[in-house]
N, C-alpha and C positions, 0 to 999 in steps of 0.2 A: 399571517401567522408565521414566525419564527420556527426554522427547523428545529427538529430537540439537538439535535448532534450540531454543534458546531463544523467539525468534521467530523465526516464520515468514511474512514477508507477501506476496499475490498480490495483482498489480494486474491487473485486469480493462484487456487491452489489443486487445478484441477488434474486426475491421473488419466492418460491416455491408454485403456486395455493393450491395445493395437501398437505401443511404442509410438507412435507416431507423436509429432509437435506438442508439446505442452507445457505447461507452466512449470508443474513438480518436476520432471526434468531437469531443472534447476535450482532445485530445492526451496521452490516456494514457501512451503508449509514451515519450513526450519525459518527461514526469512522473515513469513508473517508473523510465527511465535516470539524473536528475537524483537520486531519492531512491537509489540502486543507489550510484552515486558518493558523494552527501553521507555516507552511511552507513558506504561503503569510506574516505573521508577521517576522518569522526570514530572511526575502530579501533573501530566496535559489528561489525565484521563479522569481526572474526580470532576466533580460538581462546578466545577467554575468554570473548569475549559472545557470539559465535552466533547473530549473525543474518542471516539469509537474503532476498533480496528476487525473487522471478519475475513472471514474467506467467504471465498464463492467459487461455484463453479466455471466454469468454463463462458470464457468471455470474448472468445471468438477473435481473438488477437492473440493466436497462438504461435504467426512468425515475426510478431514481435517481443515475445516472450523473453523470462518473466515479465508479467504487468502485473500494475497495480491502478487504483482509481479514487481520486478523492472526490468527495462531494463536500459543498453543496458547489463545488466549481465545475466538477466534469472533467478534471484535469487529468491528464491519463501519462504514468511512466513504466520506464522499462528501467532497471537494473542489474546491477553486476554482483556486488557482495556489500557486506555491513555498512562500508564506506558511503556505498552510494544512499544506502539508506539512514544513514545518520545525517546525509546533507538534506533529506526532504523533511526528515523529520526537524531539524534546525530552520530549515528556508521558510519552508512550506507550512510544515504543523505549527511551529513557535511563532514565527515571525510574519506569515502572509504571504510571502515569495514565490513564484512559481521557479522550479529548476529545471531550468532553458534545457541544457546541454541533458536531463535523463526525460524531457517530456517526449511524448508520443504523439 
């Protein structure tokens, strides 16, 4: 059986009470909302392509932080700002590409 999501990505947007290591730190939540959008704008997100963008809690890679995780590969990055997330969504979402240089 075929996954429904072509992909499926979770962005680790979780808040640490304690200050301590974590994703929002970094402004995940701002990050996941901008890639949720760029996605919904370039049509990867209707009916033909399938793909999906959430958050999640705490993913237990919090000094490698921010992360994110695609499925149905398992492929796990870290990034920096819009940039880096325009090259996965380019590489990765559109074209199949894993990006070497922001994987995990």
């Amino acid at each position: 059986m075929a996954p429904y999501y072509d992909k499926h990505v979770f962005f680790c947007t979780n808040q640490r009470e304690d200050g301590s290591a974590c994703c929002n730190n970094h402004g995940a939540q701002k990050m996941r909302d901008y890639v949720k959008d760029k996605v919904k704008t370039l049509g990867l997100s209707d009916r033909q392509n399938k793909i999906r963008i959430n958050s999640a809690g705490c993913m237990n890679r919090c000094d490698e932080g921010p992360v994110l995780v695609i499925y149905p590969e398992g492929t796990w990055y870290t990034y920096v700002d819009e940039s880096d997330l325009d090259e996965i969504i380019e590489e990765h979402l559109r074209l199949g590409r894993v990006v070497e240089r922001l994987k995990i």
